[in-house]
N, C-alpha and C positions, 0 to 999 in steps of 0.2 A: 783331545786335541793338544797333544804335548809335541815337544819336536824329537825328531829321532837325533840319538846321542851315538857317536862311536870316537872311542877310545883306546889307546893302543900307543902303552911309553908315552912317551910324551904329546903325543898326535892327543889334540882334545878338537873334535868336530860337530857342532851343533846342525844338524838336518832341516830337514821339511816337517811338515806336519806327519805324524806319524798319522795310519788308518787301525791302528785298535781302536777296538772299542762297539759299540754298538752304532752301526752303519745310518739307522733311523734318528738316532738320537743327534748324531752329527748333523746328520740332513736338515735336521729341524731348529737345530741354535744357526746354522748355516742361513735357510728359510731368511729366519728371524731378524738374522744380522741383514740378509737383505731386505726388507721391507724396512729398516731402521735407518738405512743408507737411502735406499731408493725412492720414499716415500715422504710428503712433504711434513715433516712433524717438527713442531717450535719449540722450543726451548728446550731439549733435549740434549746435554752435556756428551751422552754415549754417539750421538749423533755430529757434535761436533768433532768428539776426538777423531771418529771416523773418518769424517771426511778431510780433517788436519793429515792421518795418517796416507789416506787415498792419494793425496798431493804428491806427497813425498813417495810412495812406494805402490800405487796403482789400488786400484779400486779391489781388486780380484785377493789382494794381501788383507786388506782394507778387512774386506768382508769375513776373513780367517781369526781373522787379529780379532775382530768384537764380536765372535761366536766364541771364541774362547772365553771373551771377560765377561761375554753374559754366563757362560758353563761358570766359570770362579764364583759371579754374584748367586747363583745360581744353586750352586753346591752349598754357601758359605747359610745362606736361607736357610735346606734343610737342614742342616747343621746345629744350626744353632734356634730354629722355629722362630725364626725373624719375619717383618713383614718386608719388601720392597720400599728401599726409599729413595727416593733422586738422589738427594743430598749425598748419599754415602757412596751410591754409584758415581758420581759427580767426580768426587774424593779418588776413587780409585781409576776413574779414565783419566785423571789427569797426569800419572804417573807413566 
């Protein structure tokens, strides 16, 4: 879920979401970002950025936008054999 990039002299152009990658995988941090948006859950920090960002740029971006940063927390876990923690996801939606 990266954006597509084209470049050319001096032309620098940031795209849409790019569709590499594995079709299933998307679909499911996708899922996930909706029921995190959609569904009623308190105190959730990733829940708030989303719907802050939803305001400003529509739900449908919204939903793109925090499948990725669950992919980032996501990745960053196996990575490093971390557990999940609010606080740290907290940390990085607020950015």
């Amino acid at each position: 879920m990266t954006p597509k990039k084209y470049q050319s002299g001096e032309t620098d152009v940031t795209g849409r979401i790019s569709k590499i990658g594995d079709g299933s995988v998307r679909t499911a941090l996708y899922e996930a970002a909706n029921v995190i948006l959609t569904r009623p859950v308190k105190g959730s920090t990733l829940k708030s950025w989303g719907m802050r960002l939803a305001a400003r740029a529509g739900m449908r971006k919204a939903k793109v936008a925090l499948a990725r940063k669950l992919a980032v927390v996501l990745h960053r876990m196996l990575a490093d054999g971390t557990n999940f923690l609010a606080e740290k996801a907290a940390v990085g939606a607020a950015r």
